[in-house]
DSSP file (Angstrom, degrees, kcal/mol; ACC not computed):
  #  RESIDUE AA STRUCTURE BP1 BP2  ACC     N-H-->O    O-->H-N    N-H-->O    O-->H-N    TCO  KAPPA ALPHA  PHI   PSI    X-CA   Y-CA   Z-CA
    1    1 A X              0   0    0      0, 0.0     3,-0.1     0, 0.0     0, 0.0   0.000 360.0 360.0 360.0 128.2    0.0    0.0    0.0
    2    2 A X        +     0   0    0      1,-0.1     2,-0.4     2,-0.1     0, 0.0  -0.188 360.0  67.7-152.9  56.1    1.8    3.4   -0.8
    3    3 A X        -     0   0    0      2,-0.0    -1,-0.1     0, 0.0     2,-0.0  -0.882  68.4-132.6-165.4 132.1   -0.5    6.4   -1.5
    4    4 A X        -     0   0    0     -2,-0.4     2,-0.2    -3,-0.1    -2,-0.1  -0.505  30.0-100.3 -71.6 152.3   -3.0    8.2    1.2
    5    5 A X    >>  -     0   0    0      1,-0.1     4,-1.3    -2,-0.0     3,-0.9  -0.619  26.4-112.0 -62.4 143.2   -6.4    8.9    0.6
    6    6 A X  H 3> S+     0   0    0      2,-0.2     4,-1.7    -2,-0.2    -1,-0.1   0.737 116.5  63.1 -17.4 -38.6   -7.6   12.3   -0.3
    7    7 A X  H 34 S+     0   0    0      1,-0.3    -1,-0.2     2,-0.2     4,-0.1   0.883 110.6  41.7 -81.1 -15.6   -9.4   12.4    3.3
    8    8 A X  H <> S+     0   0    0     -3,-0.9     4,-0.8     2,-0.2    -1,-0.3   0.646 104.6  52.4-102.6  -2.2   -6.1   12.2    4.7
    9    9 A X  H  X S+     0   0    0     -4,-1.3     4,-1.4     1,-0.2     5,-0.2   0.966 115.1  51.4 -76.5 -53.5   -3.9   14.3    3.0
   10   10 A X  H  < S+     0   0    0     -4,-1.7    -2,-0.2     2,-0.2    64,-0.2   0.376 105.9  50.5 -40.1 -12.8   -6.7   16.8    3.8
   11   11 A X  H >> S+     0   0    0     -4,-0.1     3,-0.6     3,-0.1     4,-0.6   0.811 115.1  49.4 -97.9 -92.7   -6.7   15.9    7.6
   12   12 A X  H 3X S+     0   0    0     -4,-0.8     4,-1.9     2,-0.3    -2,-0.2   0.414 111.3  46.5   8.9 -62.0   -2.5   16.5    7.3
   13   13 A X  H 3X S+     0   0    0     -4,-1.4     4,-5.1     1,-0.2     5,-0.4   0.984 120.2  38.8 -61.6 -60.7   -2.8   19.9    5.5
   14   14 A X  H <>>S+     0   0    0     -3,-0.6     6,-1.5    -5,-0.2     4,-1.3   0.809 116.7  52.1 -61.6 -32.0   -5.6   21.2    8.2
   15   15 A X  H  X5S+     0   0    0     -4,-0.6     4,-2.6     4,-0.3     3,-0.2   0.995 116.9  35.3 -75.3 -59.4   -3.9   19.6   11.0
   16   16 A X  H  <5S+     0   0    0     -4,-1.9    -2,-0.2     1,-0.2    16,-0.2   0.951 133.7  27.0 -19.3 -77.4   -0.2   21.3   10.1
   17   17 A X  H  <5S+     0   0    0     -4,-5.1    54,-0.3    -5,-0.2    -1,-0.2   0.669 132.5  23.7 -84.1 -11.8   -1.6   24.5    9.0
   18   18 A X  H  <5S-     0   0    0     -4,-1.3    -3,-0.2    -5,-0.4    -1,-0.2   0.454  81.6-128.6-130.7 -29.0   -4.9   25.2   10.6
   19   19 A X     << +     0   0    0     -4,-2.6    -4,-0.3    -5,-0.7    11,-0.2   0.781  59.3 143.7  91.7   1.8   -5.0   23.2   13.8
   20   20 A X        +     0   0    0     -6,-1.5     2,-0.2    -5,-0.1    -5,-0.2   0.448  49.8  59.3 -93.7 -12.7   -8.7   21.6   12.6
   21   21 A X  S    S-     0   0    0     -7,-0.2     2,-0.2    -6,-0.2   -10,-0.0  -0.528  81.2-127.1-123.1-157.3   -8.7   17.9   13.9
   22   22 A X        +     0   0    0     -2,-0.2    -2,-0.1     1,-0.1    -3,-0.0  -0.672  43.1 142.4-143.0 160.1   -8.2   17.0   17.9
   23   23 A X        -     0   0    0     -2,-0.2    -1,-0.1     5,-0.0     2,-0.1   0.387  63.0 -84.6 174.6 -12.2   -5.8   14.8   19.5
   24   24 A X    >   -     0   0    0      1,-0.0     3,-2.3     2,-0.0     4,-0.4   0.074  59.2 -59.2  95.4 165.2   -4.7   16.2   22.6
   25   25 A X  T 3  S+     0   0    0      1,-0.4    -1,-0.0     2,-0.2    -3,-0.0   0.422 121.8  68.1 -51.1 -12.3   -2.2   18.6   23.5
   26   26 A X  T 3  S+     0   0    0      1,-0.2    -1,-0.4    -3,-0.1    -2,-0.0   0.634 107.3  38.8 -90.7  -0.9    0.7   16.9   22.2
   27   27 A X  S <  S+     0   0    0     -3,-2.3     2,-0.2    -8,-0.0    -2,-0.2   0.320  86.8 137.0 -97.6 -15.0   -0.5   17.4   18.1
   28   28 A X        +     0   0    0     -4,-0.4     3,-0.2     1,-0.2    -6,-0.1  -0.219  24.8 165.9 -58.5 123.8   -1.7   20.9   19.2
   29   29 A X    >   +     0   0    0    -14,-0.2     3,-1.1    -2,-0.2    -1,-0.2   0.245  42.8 101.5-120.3   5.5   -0.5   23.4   16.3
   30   30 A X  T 3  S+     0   0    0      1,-0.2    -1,-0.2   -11,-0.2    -2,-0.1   0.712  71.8  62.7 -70.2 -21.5   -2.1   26.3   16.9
   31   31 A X  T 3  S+     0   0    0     -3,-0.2     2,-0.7     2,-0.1    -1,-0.2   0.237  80.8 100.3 -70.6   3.2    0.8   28.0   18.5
   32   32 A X    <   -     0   0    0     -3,-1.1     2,-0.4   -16,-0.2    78,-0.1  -0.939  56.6-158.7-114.0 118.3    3.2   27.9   15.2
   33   33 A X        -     0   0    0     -2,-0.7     2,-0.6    76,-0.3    37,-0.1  -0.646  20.2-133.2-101.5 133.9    3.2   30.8   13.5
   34   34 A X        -     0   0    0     -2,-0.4    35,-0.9    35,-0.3     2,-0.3  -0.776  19.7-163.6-105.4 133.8    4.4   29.7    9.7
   35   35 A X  E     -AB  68 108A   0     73,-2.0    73,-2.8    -2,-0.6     2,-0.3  -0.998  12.9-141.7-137.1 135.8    7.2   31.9    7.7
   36   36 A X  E     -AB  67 107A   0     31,-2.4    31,-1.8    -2,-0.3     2,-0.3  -0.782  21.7-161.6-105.4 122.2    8.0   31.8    4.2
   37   37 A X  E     - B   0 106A   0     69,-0.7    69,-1.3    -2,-0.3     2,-0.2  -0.879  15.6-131.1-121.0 159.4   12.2   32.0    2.9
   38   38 A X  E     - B   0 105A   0     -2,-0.3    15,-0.9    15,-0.2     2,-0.2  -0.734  27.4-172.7 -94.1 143.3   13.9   32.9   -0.3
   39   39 A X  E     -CB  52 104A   0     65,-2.0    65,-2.2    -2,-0.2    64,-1.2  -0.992  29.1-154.1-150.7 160.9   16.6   30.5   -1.4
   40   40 A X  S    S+     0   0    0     11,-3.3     2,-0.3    -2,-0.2    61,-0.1   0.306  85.9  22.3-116.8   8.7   19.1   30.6   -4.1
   41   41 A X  S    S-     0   0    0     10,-0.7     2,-1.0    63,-0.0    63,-0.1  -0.880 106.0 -67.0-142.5-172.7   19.3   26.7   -4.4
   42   42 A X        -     0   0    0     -2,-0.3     6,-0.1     1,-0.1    79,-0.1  -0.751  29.8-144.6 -71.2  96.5   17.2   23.8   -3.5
   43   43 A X     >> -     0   0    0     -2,-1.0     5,-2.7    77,-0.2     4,-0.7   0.560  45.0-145.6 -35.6  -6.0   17.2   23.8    0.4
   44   44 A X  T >45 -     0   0    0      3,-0.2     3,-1.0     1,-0.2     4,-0.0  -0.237  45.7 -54.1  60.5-177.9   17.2   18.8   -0.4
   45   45 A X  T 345S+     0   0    0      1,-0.3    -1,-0.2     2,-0.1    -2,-0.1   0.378 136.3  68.6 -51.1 -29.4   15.3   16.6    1.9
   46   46 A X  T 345S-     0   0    0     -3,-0.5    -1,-0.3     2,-0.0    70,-0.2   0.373  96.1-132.5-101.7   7.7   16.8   17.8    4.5
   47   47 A X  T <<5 +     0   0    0     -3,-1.0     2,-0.4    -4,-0.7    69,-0.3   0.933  41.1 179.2  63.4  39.9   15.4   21.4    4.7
   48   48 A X    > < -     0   0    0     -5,-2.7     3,-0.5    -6,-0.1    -1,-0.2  -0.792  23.2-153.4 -86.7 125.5   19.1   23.1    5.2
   49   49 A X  G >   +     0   0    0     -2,-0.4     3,-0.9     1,-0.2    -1,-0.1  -0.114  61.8 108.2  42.7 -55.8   19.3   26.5    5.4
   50   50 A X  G 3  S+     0   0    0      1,-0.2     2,-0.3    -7,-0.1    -1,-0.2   0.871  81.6  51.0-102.3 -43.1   22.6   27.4    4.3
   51   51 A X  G <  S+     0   0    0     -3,-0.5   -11,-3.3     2,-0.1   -10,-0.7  -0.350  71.9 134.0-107.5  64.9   21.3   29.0    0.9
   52   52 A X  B <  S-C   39   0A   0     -3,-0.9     2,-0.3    -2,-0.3   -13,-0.2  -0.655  75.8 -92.6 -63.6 125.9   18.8   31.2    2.3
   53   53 A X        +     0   0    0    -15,-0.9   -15,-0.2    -2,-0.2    -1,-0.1  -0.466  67.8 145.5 -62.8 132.4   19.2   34.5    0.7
   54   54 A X        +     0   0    0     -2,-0.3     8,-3.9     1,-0.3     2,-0.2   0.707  44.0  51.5-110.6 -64.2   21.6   36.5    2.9
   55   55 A X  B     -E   61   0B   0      6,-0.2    44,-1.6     7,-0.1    -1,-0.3  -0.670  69.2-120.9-114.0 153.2   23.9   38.9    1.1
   56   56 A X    >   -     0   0    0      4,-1.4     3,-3.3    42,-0.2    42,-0.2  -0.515  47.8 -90.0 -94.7 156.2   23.6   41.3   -1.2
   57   57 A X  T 3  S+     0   0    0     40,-0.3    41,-0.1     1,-0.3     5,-0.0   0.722 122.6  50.0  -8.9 -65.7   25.3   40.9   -4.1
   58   58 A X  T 3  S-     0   0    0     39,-0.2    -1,-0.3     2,-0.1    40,-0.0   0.319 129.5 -86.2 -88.3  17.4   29.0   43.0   -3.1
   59   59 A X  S <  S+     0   0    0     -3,-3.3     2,-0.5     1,-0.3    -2,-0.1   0.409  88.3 136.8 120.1 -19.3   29.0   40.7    0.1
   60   60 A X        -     0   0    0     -4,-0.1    -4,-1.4     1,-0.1    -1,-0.3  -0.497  67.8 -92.1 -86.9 132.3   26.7   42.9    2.5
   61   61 A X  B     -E   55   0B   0     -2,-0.5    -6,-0.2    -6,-0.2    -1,-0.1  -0.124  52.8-120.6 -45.6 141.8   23.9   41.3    4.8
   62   62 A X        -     0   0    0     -8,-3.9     2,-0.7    -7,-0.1    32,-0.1   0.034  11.8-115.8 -66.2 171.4   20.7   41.6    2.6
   63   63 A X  S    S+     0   0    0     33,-0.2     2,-0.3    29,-0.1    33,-0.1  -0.986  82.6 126.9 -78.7 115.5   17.3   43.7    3.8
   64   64 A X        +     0   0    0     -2,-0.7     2,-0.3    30,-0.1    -2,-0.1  -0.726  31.4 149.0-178.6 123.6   16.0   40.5    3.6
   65   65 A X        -     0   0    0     -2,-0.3    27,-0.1    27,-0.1    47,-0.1  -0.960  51.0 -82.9-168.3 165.9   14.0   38.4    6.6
   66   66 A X        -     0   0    0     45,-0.6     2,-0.4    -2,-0.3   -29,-0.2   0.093  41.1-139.4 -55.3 168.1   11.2   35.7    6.6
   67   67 A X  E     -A   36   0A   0    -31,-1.8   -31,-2.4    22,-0.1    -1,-0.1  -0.996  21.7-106.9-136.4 164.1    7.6   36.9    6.3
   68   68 A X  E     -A   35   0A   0     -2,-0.4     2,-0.3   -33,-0.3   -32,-0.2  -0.029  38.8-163.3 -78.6 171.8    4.6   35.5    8.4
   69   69 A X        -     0   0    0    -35,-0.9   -35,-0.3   -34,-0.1     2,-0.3  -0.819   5.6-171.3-163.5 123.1    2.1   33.1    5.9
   70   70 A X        -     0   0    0     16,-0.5    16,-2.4    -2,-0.3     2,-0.3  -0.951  16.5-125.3-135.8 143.0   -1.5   32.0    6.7
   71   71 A X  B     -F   85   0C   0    -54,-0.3    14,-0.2    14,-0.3     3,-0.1  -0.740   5.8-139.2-101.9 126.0   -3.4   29.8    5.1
   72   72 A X        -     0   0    0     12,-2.2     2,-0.2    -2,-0.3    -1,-0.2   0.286  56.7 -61.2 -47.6-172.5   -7.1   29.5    3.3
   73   73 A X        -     0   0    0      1,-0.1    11,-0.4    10,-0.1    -1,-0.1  -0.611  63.1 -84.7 -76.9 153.7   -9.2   26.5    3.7
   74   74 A X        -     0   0    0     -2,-0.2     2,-0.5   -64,-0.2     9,-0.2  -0.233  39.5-145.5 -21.1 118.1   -8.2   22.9    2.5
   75   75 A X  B     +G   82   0D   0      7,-2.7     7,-2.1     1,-0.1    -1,-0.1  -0.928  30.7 164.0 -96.6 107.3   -9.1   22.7   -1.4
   76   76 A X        +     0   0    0     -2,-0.5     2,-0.1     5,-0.2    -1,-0.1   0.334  27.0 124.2-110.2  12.9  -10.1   19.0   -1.7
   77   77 A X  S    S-     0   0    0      2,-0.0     3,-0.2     0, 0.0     2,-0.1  -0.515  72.6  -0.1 -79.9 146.4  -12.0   19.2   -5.4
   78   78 A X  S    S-     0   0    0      1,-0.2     0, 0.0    -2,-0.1     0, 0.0  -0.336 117.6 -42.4  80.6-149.0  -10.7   16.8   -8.1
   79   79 A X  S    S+     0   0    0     -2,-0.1     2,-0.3     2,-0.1    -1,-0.2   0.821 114.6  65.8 -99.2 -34.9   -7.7   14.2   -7.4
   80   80 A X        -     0   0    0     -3,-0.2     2,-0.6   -71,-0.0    66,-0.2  -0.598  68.9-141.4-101.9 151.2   -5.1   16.4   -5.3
   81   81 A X  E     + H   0 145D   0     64,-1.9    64,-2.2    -2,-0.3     2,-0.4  -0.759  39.4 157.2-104.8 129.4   -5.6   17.8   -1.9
   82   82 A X  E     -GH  75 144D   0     -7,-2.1    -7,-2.7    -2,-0.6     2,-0.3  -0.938  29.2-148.0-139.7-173.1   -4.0   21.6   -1.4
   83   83 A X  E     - H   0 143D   0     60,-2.9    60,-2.1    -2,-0.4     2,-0.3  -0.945   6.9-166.3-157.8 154.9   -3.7   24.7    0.1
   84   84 A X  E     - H   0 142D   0    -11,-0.4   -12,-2.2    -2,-0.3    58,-0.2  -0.750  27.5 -92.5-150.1 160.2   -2.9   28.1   -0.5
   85   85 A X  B     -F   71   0C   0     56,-1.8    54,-2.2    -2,-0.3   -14,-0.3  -0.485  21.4-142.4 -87.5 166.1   -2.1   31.2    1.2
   86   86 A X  S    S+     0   0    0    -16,-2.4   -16,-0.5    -2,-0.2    -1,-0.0  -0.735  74.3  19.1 -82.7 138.0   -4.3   33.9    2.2
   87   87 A X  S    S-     0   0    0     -2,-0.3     2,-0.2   -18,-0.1    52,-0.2   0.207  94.2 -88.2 113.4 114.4   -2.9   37.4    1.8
   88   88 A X        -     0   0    0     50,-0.2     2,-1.0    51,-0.1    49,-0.2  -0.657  37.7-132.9 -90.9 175.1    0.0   38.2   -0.5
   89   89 A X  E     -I  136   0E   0     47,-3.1    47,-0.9    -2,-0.2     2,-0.3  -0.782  23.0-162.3-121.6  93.9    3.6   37.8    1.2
   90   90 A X  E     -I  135   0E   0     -2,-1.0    45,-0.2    45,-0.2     2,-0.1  -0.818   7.0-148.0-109.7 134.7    5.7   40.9    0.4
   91   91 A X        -     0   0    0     43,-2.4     2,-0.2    -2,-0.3     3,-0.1  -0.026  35.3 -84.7 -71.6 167.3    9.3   40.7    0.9
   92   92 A X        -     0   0    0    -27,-0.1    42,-0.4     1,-0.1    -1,-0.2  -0.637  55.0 -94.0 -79.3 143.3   11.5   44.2    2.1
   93   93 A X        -     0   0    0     -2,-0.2     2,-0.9    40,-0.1    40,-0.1  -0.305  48.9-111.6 -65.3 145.6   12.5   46.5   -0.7
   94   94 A X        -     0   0    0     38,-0.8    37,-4.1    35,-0.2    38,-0.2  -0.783  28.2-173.8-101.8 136.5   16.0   45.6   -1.9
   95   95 A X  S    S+     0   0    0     -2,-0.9     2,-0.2    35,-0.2    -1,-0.1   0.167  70.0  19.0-128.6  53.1   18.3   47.6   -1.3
   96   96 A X  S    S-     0   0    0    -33,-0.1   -33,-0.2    36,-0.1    35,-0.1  -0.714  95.1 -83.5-157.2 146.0   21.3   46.1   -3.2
   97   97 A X        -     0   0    0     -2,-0.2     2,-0.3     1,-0.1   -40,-0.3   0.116  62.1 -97.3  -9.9 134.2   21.2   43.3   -6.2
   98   98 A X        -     0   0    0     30,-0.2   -42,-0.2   -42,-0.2    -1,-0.1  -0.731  13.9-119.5 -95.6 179.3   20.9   40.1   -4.7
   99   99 A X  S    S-     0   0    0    -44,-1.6   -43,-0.1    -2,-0.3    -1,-0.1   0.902  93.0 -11.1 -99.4 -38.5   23.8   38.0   -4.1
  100  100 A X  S    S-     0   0    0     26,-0.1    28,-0.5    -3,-0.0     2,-0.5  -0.043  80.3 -73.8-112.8-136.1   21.6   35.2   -6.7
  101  101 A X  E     - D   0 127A   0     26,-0.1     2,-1.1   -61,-0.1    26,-0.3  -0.944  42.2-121.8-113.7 133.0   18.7   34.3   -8.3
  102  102 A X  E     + D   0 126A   0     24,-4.6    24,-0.7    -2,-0.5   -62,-0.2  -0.620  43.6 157.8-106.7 120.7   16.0   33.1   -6.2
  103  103 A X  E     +     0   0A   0    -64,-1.2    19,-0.9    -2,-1.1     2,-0.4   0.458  63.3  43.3-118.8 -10.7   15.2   29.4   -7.7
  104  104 A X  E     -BD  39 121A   0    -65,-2.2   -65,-2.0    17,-0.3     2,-0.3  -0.931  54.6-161.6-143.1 159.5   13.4   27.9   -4.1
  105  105 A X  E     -BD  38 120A   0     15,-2.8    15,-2.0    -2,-0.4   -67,-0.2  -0.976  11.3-159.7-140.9 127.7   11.1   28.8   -1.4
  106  106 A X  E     -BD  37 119A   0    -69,-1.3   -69,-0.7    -2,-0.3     2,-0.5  -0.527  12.7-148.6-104.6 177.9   10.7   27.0    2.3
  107  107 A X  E     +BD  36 118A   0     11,-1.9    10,-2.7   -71,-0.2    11,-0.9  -0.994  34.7 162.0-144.1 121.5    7.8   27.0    4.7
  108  108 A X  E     -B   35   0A   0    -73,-2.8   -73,-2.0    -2,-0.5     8,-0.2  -0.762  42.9-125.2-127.5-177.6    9.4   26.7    8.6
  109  109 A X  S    S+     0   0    0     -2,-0.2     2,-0.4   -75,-0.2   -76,-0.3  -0.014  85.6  68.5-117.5  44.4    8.1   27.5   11.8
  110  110 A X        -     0   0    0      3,-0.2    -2,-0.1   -75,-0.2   -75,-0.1  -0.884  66.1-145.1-161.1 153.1   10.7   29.9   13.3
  111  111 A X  S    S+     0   0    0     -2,-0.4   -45,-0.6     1,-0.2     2,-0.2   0.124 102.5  45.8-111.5  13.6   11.0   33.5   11.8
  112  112 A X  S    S-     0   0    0      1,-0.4    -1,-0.2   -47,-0.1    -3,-0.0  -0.940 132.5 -46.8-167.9 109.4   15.2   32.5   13.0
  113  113 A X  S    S+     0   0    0     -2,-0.2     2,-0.5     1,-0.1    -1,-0.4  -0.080  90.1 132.2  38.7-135.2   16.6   29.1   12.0
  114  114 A X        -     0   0    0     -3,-0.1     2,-0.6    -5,-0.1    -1,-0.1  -0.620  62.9 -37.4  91.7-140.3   13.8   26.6   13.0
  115  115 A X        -     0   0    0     -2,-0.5     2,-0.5   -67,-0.0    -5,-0.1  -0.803  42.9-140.8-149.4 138.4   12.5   24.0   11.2
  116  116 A X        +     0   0    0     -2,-0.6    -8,-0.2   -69,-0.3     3,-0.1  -0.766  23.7 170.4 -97.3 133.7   11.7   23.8    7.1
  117  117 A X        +     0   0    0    -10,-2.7    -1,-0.2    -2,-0.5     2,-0.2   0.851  63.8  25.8 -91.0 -61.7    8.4   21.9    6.7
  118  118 A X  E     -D  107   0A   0    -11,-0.9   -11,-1.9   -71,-0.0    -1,-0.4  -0.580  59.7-174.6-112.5 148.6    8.0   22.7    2.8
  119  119 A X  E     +D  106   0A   0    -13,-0.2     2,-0.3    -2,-0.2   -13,-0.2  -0.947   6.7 177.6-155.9 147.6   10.1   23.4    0.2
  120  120 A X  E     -D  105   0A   0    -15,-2.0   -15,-2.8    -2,-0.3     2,-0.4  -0.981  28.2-126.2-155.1 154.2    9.5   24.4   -3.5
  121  121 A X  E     -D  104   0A   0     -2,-0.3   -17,-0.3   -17,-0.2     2,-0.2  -0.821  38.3-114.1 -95.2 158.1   11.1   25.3   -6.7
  122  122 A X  E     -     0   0A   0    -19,-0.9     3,-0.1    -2,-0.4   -19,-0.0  -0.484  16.5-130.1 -53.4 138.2    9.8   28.6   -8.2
  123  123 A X  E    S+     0   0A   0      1,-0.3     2,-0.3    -2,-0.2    -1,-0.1   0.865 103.4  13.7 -74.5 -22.6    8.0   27.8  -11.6
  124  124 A X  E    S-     0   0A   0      2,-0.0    -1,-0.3     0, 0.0     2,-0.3  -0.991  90.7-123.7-152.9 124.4   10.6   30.9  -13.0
  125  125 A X  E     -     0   0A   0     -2,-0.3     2,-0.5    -3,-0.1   -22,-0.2  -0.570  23.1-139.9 -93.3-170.8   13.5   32.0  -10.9
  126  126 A X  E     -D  102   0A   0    -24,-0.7   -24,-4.6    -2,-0.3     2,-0.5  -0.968   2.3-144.1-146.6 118.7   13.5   35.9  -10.0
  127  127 A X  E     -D  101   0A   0     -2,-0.5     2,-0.3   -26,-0.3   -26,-0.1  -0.877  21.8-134.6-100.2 126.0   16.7   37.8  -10.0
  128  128 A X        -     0   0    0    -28,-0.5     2,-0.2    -2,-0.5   -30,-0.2  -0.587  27.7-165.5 -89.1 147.5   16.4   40.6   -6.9
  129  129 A X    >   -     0   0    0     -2,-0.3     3,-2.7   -32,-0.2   -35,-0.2  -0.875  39.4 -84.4-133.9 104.4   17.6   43.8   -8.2
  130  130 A X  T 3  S+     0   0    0     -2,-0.2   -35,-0.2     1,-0.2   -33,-0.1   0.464 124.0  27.3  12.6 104.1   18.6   46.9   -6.3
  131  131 A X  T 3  S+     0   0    0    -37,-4.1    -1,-0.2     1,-0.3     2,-0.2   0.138  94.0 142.9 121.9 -43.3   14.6   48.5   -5.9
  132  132 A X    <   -     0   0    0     -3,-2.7   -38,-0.8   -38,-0.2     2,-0.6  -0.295  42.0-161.6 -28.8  94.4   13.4   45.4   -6.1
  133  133 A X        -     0   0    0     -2,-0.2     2,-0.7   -40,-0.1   -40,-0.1  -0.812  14.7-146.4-106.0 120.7   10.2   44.1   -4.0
  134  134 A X        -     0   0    0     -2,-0.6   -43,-2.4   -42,-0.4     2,-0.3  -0.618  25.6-178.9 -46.9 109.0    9.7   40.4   -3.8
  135  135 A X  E     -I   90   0E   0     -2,-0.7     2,-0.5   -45,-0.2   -45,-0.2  -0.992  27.4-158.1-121.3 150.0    6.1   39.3   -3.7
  136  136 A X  E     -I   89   0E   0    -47,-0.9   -47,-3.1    -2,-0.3     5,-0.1  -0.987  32.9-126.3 -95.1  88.8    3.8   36.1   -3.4
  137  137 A X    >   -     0   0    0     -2,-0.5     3,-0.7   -49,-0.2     2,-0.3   0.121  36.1 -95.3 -27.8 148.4    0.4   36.6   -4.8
  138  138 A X  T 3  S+     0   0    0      1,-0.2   -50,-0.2   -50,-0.2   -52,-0.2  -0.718 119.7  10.6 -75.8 145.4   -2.5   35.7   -2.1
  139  139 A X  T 3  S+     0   0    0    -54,-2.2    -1,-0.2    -2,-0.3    -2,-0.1   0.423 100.5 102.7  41.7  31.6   -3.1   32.4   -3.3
  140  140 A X  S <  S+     0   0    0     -3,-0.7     2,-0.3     1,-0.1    -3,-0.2  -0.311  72.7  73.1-116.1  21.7    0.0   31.7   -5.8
  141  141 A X        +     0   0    0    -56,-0.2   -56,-1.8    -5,-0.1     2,-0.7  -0.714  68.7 170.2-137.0 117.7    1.8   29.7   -3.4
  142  142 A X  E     -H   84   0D   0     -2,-0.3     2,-0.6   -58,-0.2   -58,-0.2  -0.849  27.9-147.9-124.2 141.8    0.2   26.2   -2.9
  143  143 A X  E     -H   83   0D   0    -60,-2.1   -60,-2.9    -2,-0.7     2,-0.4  -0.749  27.1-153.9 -85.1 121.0    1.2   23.1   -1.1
  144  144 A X  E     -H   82   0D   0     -2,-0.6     2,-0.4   -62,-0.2   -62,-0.2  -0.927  12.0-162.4-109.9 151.9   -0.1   20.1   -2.8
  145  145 A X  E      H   81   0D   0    -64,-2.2   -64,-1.9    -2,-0.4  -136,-0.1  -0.817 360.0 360.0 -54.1 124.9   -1.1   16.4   -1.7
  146  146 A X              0   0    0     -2,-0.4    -1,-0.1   -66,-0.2  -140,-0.1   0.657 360.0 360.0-169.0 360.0   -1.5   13.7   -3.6
């Protein structure tokens, strides 16, 4: 057996992000505030860190820090379970180049190190430019199940 049902990737999403099913205090998730990062490679399996955008281009700590993410309701129509955010997720103006192109996006719980839940490539990556405001449509970043 190796694939989930629809009703449980949809109990997974809502439990993570929303807090929606019971279990007692030790599953409780309502206290995790969700933060969105830029990365200039694919953060792997393991969720690392280490190319989270930082530096500006000539070498100087970025403007750059996570931003908060909350989520709509569970989408269960047709074969794949998601969810998407509420909101759109605007980054700090930059105000140098960044130091790469930003080809990934994670989903932690810490706004400071922490722990990377999600990870995604960008359908196009985005070269930061001096001026430059990163943004995330409300509902253009979606986690899927399936």
């Amino acid at each position: 057996m190796t694939a989930a049902t629809n009703y449980l990737e949809a109990k997974v999403l809502e439990h993570i992000f929303q807090n929606a099913i019971s279990g007692g205090s030790a599953y409780d998730t309502s206290s995790i505030t969700w933060y969105v990062s830029l990365h200039t490679a694919d953060p792997g399996e393991s969720g690392s860190f280490t190319n989270e955008q930082q530096t500006n281009a000539d070498g100087a700590s970025a403007d750059y820090t996570r931003k908060q993410i909350s989520f709509a309701a569970v989408n269960t129509a047709g074969d794949t379970v998601s969810i998407s955010n509420t909101g759109a997720i605007t980054f700090p103006q930059a105000a140098a180049n960044y130091s790469a192109a930003i080809t990934h996006i994670g989903i932690s719980d810490a706004s400071d190190a922490g722990n990377m839940i999600f990870k995604g490539a960008l359908s196009t990556p985005k070269t930061v430019t001096s001026g430059d405001v990163f943004q995330i449509n409300s509902g253009s970043l979606t986690i899927t199940l399936d």
